[in-house]
Kinemage of the C-alpha trace (Angstrom):
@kinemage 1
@onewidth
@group {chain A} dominant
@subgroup {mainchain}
@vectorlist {calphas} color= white
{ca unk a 1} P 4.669 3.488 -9.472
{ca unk a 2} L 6.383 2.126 -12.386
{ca unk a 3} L 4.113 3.369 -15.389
{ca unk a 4} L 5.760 3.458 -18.346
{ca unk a 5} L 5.989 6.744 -20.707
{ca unk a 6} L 5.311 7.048 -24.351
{ca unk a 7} L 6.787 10.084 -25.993
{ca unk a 8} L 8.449 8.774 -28.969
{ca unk a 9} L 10.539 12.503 -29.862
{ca unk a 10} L 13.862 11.577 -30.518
{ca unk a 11} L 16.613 12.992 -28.215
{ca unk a 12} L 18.758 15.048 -29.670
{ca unk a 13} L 21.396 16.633 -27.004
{ca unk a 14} L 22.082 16.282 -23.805
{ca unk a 15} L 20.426 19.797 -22.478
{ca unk a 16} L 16.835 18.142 -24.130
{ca unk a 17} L 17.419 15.986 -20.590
{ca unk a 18} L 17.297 18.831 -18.428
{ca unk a 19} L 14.907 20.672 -20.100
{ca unk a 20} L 12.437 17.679 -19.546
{ca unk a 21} L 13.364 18.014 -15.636
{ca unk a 22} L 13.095 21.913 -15.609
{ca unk a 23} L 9.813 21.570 -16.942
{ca unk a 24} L 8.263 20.427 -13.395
{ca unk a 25} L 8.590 23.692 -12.030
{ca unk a 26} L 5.253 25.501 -11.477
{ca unk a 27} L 3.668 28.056 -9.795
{ca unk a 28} L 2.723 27.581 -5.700
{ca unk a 29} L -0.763 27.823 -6.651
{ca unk a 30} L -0.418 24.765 -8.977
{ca unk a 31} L 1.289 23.024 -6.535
{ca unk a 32} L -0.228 19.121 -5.559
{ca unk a 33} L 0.747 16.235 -3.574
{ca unk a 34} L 0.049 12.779 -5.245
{ca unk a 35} L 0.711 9.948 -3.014
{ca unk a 36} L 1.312 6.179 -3.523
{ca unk a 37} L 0.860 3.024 -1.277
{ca unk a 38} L 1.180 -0.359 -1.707
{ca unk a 39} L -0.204 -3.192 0.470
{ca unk a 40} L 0.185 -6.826 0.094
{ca unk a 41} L -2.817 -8.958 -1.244
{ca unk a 42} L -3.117 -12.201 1.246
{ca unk a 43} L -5.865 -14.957 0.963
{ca unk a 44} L -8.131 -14.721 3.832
{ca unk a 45} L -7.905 -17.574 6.048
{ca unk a 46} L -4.734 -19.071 4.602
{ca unk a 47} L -2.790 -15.522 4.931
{ca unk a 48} L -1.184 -16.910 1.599
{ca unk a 49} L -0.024 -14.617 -1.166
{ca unk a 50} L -2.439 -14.645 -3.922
{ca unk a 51} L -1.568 -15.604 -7.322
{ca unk a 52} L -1.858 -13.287 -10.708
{ca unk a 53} L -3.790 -16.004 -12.361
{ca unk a 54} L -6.965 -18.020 -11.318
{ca unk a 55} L -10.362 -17.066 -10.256
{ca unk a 56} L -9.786 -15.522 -7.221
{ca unk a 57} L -6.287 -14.466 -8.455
{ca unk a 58} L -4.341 -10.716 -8.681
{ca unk a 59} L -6.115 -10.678 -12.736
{ca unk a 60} L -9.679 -11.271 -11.030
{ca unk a 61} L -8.789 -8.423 -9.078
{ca unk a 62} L -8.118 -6.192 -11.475
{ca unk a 63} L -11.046 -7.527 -13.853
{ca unk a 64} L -13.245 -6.631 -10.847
{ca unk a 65} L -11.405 -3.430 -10.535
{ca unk a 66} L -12.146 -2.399 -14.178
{ca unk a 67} L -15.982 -3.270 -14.226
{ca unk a 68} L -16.500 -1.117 -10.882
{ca unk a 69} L -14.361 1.784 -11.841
{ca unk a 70} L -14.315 2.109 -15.671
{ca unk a 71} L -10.612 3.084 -15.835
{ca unk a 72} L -8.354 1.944 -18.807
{ca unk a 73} L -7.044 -1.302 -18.173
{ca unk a 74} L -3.229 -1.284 -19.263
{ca unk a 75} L -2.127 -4.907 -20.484
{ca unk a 76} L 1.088 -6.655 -21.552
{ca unk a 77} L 0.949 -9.390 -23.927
{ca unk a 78} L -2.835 -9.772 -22.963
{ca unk a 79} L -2.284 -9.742 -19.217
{ca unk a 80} L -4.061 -6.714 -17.211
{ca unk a 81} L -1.315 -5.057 -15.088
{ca unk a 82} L -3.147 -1.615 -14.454
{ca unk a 83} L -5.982 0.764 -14.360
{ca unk a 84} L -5.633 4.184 -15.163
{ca unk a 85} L -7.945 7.080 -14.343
{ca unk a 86} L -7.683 9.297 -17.420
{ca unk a 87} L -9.736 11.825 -16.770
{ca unk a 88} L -8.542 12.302 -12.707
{ca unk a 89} L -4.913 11.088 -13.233
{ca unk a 90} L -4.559 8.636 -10.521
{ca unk a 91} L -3.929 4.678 -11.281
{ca unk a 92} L -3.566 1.277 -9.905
{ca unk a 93} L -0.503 -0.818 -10.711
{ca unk a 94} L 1.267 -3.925 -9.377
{ca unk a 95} L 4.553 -4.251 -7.734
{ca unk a 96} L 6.517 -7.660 -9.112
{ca unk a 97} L 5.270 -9.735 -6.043
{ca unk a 98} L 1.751 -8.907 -6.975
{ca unk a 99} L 1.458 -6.323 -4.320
{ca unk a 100} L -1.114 -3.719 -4.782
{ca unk a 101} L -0.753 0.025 -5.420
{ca unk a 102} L -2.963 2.855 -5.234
{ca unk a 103} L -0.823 5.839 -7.102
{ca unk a 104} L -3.035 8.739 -6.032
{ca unk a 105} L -4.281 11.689 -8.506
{ca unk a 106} L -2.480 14.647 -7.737
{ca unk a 107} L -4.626 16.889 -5.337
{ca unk a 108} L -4.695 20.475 -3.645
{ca unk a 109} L -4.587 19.292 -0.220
{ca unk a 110} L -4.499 16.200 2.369
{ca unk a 111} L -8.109 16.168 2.927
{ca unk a 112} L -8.782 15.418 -0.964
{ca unk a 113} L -6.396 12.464 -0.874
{ca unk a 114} L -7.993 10.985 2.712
{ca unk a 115} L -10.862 11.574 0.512
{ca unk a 116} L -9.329 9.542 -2.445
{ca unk a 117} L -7.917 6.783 0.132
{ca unk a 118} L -11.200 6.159 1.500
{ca unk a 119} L -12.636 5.398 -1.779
{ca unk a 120} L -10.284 3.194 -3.375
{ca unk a 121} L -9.927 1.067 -0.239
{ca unk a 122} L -14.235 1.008 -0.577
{ca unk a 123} L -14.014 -0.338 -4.054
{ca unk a 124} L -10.909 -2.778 -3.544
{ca unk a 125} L -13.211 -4.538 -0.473
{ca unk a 126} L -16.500 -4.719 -2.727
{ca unk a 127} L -14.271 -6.398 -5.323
{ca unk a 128} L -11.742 -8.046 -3.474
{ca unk a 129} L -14.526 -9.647 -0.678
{ca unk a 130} L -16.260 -12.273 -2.553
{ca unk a 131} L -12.761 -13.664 -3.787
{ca unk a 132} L -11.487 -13.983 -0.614
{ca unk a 133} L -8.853 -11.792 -0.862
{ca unk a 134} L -7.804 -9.065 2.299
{ca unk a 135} L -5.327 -6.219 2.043
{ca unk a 136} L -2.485 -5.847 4.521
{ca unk a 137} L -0.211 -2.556 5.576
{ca unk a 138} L 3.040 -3.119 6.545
{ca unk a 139} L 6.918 -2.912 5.344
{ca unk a 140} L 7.653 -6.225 4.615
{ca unk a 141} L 5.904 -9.536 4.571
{ca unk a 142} L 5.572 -11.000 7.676
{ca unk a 143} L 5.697 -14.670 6.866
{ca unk a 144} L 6.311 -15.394 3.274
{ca unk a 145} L 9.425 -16.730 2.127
{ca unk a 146} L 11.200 -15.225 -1.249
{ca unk a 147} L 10.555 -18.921 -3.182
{ca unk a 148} L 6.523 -18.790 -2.246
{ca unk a 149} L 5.835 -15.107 -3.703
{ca unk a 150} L 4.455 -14.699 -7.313
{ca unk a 151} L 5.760 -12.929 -9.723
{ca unk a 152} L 3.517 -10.221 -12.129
{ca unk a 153} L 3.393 -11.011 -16.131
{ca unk a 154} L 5.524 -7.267 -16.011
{ca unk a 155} L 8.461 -7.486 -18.930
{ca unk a 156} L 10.268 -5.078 -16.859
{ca unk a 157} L 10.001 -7.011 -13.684
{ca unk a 158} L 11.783 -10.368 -15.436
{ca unk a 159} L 14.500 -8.104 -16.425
{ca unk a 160} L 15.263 -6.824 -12.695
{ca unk a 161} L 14.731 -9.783 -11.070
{ca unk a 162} L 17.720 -11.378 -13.292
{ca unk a 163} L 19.699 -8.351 -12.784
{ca unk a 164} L 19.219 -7.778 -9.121
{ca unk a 165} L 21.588 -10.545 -7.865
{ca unk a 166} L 24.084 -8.781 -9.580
{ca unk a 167} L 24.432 -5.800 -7.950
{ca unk a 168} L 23.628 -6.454 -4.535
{ca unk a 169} L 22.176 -9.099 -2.100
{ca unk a 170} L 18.610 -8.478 -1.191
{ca unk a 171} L 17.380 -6.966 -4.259
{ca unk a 172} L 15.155 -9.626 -5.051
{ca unk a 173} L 13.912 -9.115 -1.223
{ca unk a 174} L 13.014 -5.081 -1.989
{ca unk a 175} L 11.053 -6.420 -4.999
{ca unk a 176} L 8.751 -9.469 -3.662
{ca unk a 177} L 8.840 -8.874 -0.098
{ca unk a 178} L 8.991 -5.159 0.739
{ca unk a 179} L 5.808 -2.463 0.685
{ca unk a 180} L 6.204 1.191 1.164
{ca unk a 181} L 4.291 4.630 0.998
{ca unk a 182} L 5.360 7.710 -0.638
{ca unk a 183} L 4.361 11.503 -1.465
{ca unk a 184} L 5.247 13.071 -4.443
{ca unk a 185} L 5.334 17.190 -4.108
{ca unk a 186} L 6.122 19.913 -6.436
{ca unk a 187} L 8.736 22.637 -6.531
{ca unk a 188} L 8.671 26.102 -8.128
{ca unk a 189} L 12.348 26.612 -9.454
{ca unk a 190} L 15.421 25.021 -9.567
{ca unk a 191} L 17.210 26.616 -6.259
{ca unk a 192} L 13.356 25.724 -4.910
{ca unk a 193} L 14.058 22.267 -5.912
{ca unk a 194} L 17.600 21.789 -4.618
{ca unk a 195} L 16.322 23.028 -1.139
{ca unk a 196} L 13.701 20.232 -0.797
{ca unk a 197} L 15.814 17.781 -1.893
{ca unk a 198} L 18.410 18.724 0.209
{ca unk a 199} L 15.980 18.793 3.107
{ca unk a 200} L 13.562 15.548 2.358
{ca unk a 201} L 17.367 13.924 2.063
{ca unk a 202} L 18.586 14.310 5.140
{ca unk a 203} L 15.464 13.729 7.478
{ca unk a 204} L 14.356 10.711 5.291
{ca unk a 205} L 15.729 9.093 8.038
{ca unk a 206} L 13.375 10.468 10.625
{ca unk a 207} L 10.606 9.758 7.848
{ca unk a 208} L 11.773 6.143 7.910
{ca unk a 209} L 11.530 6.063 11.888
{ca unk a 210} L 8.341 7.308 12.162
{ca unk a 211} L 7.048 4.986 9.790
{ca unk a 212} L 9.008 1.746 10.530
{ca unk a 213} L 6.374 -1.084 10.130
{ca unk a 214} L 8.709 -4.131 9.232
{ca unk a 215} L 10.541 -6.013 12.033
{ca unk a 216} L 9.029 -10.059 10.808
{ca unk a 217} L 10.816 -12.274 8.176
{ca unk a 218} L 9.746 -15.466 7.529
{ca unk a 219} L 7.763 -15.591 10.879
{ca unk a 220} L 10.089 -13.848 13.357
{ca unk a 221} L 11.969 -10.646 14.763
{ca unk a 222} L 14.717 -9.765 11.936
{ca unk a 223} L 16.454 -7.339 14.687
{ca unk a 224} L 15.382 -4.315 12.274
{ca unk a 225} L 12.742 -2.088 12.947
{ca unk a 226} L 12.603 -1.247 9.023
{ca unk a 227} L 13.776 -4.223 7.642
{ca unk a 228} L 12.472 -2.702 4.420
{ca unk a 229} L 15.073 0.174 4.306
{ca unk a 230} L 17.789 -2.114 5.870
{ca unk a 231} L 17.034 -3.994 2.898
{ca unk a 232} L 17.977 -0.986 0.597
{ca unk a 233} L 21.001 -0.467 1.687
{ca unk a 234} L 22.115 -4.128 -0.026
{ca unk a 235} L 19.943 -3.722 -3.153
{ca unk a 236} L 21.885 -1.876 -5.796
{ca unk a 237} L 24.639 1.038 -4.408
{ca unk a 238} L 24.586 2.540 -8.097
{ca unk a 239} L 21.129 4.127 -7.986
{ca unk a 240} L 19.894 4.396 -4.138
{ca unk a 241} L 21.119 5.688 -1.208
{ca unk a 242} L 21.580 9.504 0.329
{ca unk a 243} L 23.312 11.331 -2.722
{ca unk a 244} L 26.130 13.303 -0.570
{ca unk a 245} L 26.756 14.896 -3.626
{ca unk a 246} L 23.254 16.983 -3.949
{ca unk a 247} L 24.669 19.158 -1.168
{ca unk a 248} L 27.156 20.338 -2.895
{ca unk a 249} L 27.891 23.527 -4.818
{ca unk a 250} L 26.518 23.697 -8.277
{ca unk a 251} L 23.787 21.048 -7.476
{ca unk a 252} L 20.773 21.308 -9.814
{ca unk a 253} L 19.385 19.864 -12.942
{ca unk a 254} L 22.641 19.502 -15.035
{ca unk a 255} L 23.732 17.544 -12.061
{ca unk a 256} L 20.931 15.207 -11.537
{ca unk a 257} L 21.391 14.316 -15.144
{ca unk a 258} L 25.078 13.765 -14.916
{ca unk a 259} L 24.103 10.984 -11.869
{ca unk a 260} L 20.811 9.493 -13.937
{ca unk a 261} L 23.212 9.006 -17.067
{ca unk a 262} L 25.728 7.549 -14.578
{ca unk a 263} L 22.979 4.547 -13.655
{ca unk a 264} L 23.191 1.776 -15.505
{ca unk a 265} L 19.943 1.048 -17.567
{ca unk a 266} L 17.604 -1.970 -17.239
{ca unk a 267} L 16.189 -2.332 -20.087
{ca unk a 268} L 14.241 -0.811 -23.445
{ca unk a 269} L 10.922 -0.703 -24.180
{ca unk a 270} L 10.047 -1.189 -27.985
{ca unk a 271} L 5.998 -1.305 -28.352
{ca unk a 272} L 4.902 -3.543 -25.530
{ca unk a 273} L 8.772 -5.357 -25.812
{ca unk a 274} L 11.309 -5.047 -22.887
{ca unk a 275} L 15.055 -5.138 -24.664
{ca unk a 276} L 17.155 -6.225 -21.737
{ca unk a 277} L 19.911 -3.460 -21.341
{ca unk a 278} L 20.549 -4.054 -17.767
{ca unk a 279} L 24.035 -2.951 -16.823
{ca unk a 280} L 23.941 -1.185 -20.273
{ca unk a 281} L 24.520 3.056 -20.663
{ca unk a 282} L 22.152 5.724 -21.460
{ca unk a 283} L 24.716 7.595 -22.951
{ca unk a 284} L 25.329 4.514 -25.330
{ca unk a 285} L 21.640 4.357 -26.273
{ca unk a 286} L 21.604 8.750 -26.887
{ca unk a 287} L 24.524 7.862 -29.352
{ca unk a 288} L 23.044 4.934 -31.256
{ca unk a 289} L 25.588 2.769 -29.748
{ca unk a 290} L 23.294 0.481 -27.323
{ca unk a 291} L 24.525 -2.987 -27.508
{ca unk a 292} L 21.159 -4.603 -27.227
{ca unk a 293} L 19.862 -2.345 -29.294
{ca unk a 294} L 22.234 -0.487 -31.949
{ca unk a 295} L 21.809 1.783 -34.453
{ca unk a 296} L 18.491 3.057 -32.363
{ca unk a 297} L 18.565 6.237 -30.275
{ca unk a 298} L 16.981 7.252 -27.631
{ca unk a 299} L 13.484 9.069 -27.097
{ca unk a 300} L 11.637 11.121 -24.505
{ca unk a 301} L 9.968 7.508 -23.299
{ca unk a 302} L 13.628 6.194 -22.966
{ca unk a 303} L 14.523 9.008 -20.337
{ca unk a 304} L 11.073 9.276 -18.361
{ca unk a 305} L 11.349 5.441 -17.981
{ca unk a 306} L 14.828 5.250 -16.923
{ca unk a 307} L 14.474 7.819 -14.332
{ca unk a 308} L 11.703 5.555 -12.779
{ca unk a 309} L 14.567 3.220 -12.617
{ca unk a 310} L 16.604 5.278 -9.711
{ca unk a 311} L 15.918 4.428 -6.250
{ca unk a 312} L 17.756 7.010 -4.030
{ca unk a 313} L 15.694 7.954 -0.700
{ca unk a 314} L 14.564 10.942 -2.187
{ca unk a 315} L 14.000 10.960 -5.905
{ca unk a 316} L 13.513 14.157 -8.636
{ca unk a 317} L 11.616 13.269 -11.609
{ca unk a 318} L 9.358 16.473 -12.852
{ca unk a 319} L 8.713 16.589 -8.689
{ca unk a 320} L 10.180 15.423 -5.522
{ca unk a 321} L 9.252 11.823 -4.503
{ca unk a 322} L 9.555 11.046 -0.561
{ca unk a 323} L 10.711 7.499 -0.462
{ca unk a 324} L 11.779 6.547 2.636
{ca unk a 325} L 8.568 5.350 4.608
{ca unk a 326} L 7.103 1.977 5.348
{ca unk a 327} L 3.676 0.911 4.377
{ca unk a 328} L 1.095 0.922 7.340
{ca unk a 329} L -2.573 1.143 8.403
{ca unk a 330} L -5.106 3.010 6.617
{ca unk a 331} L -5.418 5.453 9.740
{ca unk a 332} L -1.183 5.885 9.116
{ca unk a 333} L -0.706 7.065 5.488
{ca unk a 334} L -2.226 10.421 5.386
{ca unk a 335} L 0.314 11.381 7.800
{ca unk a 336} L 2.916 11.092 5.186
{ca unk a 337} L 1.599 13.546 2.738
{ca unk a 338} L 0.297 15.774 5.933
{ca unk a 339} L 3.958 15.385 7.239
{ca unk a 340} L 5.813 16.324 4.004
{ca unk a 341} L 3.621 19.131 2.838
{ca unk a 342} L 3.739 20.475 6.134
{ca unk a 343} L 7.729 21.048 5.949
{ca unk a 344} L 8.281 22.030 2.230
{ca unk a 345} L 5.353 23.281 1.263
{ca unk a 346} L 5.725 26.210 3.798
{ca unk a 347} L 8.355 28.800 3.126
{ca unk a 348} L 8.876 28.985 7.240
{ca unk a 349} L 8.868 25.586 7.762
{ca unk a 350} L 11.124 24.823 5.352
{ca unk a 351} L 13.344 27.515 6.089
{ca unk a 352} L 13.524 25.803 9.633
{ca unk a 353} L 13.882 22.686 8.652
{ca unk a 354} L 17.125 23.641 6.348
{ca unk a 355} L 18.327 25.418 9.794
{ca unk a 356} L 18.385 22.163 11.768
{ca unk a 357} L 20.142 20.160 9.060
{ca unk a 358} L 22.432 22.568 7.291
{ca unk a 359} L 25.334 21.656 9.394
{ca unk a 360} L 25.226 18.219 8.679
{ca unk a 361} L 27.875 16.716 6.979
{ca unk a 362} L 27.797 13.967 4.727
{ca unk a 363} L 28.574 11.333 7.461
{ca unk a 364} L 26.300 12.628 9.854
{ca unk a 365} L 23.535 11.778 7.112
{ca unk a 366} L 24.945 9.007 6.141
{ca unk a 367} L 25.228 7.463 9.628
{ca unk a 368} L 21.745 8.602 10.450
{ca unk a 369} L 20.565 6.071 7.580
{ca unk a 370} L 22.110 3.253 8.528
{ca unk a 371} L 21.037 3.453 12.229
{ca unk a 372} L 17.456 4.127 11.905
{ca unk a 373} L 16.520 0.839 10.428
{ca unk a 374} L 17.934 -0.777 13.439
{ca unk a 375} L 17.296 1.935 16.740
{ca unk a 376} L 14.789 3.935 15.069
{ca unk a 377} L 13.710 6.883 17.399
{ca unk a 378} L 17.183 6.045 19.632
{ca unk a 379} L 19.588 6.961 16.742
{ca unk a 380} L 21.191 9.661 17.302
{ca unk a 381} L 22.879 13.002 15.259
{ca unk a 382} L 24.980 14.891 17.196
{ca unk a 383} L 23.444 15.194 21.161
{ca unk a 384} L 19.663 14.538 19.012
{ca unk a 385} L 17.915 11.604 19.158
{ca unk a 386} L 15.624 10.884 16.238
{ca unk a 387} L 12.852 11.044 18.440
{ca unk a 388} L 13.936 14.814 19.157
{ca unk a 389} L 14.296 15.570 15.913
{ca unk a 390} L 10.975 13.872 14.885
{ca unk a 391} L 8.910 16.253 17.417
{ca unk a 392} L 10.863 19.307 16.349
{ca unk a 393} L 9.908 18.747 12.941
{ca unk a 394} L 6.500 17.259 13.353
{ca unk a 395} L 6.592 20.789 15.082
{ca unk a 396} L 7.602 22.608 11.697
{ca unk a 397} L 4.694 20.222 10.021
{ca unk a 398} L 2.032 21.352 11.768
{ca unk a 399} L 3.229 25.093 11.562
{ca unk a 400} L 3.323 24.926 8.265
{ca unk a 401} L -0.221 23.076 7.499
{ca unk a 402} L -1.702 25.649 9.807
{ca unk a 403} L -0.678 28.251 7.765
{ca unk a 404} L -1.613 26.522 4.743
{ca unk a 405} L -4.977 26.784 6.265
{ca unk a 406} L -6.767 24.552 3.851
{ca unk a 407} L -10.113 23.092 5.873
{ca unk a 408} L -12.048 20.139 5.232
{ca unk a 409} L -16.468 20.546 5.253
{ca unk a 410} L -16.127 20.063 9.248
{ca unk a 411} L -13.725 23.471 9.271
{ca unk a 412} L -10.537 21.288 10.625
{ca unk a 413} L -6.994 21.987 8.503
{ca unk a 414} L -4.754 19.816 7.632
{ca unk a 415} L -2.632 19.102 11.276
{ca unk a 416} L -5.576 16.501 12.010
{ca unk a 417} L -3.569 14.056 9.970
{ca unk a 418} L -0.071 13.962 12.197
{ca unk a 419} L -2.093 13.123 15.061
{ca unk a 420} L -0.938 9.103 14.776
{ca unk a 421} L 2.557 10.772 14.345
{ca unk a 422} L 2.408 13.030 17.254
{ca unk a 423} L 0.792 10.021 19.670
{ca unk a 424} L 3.826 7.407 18.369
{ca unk a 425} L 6.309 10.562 19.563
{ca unk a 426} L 4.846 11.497 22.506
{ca unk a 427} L 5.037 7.445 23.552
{ca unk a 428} L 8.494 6.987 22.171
{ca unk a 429} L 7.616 3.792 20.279
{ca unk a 430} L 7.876 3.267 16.328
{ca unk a 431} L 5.167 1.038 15.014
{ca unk a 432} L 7.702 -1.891 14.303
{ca unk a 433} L 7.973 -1.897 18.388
{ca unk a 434} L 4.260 -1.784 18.502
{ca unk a 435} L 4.296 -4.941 16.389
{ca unk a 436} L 7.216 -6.457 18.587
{ca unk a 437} L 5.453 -5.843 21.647
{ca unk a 438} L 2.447 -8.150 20.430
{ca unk a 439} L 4.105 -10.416 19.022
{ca unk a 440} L 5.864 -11.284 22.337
{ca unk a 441} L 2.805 -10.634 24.252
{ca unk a 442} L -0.845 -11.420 23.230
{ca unk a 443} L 0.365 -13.186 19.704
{ca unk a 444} L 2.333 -15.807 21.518
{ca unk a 445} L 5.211 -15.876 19.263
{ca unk a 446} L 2.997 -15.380 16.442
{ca unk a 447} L 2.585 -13.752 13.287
{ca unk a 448} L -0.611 -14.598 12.262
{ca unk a 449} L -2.834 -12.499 13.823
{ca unk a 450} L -1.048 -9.079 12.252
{ca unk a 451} L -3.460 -10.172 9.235
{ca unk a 452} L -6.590 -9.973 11.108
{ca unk a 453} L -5.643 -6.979 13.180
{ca unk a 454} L -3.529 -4.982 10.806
{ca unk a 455} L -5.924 -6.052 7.599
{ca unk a 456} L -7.358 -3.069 5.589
């Protein structure tokens, strides 16, 4: 989720930068898993997007949202973009095309946030119901052309959408078109740190296959199974992709700052102004030598809200943010967190885990990536397929929530939730080629009916 900071402390030197990075590490008894998911908003009956304004528009929403809840709205230039839980830490935010996100409290364990899910899908249907509005999971909109989505009154959302053809050709796609879901975990130290994101790096990929939920644009097949992470592989090559260089020696801290500075900026945010500084350098704005804004420096806000501004498939902030998966069914996102926390949250599993990747080189990763969006489960690594390498680490997952032994009222742990995982292994079939399957069957040649049957 995009939420800007405000910590107005000047920065100072360059080792302030790290320090704000080092300061995620916690103890394994404080660790939590937050998760995010975003789901496009669709006018029943029509299956049209829904506009911000207007009475049964994205601001209605919202309004709704507010009354029901009592969180802190968040507004820009007297437009409500957000809701914020202050007291439990979780919030709801919009993505530019107006789609919908639920960026989950951090919680102990998978149960809590099924918990959490339940809930805020509750609320959004009492609200959302009587202005015709329905939810739907999946990667990428099935029918709706660039030109018909909205955009959100979001400052910082006018600046990347100007930017974004720029830098790569379906950037603009990634932003209106595109849903995903994430999990956010912790790590206790730095060399705990690099090992996750060494890890969650290179079996992203299986992440993404297990998840793929995007093969329709504009009505039909694309020829992708994730068109959504096809898509990020043409958005902007300065701040996504597989960061070969994380698996090198020295990687830590100091060297996620070094990339970060390395990004260019989007833009500065002055009160509730966005300075466009796209293409511009942090380092510029640390020395008072910003061109669209000189003579300032920068602040603690500056740095937390450019880091939001990096897209690689894993990303470090003050914790590790999974960000490889598509968007899906209600019954579907729990196994992300479930699948995650499983692997690195377990000192076994994840010592596993590093054993069955270690050897990889760069291109083998790299490789990986750019197959799965297309083959899914049938890419391969070596004599692997990524089906393999999805049960042997579903495998790991449910070793490692086992041990974590954390039960729900009913006495059941955590592995419950990899059970839609396990079933899509098992069959050999990645949701996308669920979808295809219909689509060429039962829907006719049809998209339409993914809205009724694939509706929250």
């Amino acid at each position: 989720m995009a939420r800007d900071q405000i910590d107005m402390r000047p920065i100072e030197t360059r080792d302030e930068l790290v320090a704000w990075l080092a300061a995620g590490c916690k103890p394994k008894a404080q660790f939590r898993i937050g998760t995010e998911h975003e789901k496009f908003a669709f006018a029943v009956g029509r299956n049209d997007p829904v506009p911000y304004a207007g009475p049964r528009g994205i601001r209605a929403l919202l309004d709704g949202m507010q009354m029901l809840l009592g969180w802190e709205p968040i507004v820009e230039h007297g437009n409500i973009i957000g809701l914020l839980d202050v007291t439990g830490g979780g919030a709801i935010s919009l993505e530019p095309g107006g789609q919908f996100e639920l960026s989950g409290a951090p919680v102990e364990t998978v149960h809590q946030m099924c918990r959490e899910l339940r809930a805020h899908l509750a609320q959004v249907h009492e609200v959302a119901l009587p202005l015709g509005i329905g939810f739907l999971g999946i990667g990428m909109t099935p029918k709706w052309t660039r030109a018909e989505v909205p955009m959100m009154p979001k400052g910082r959302y006018r600046i990347m959408t100007n930017y974004m053809p720029k830098v790569g050709t379906l950037g603009l796609d990634m932003m209106y078109r595109t849903c995903t879901v994430q999990t956010n975990l912790d790590f206790s130290s730095e060399a705990d740190m690099v090992k996750k994101l060494r890890v969650s790096l290179a079996l992203q990929p299986v992440g993404t296959a297990l998840f793929a939920n995007s093969p329709f644009t504009e009505g039909k097949p694309n020829g992708f199974l994730s068109f959504r992470s096809e898509i990020w592989r043409h958005t902007d090559p300065a701040r996504s992709g597989m960061l070969p260089w994380a698996f090198e020696p020295g990687m830590g801290f100091d060297r996620w700052v070094d990339y970060a500075l390395d990004v260019p900026m989007y833009f500065v945010k002055r009160g509730d102004r966005y300075i466009d500084a796209a293409g511009q350098s942090f380092r510029d704005l640390m020395a008072g030598k910003l061109p669209a804004l000189p003579g300032e420096r920068a602040t603690i806000s500056d740095w937390a809200n450019h880091l939001t501004t990096i897209f690689p498939e894993v990303r470090l902030k003050r914790y590790l943010e999974m960000r490889g998966s598509d968007s899906g069914p209600a019954r579907r996102l729990p196994a992300l967190p479930a699948y995650w926390a499983g692997i690195l949250y377990d000192d076994a599993s994840l010592d596993a885990a590093w054993e069955l990747v270690k050897n990889w080189t760069a291109q083998d990763r790299q490789k990986l990536r750019d197959e799965v969006p297309r083959l899914g489960f049938k890419a391969q690594i070596g004599r692997k397929t990524v089906r393999d390498l999805a049960g042997e680490t579903l495998a790991l997952a449910s070793a490692g929530l086992a041990r974590r032994a954390r039960k729900d009222a009913e006495g059941r742990d955590e592995t419950q939730y990899l059970a839609p995982l396990e079933e899509l292994v098992a069959r050999g079939t990645t949701p996308a080629e669920e979808l295809l399957e219909k689509f060429h069957g039962p829907w006719r040649g049809s998209v339409e009916p993914v809205f009724a049957e694939y509706a929250y």
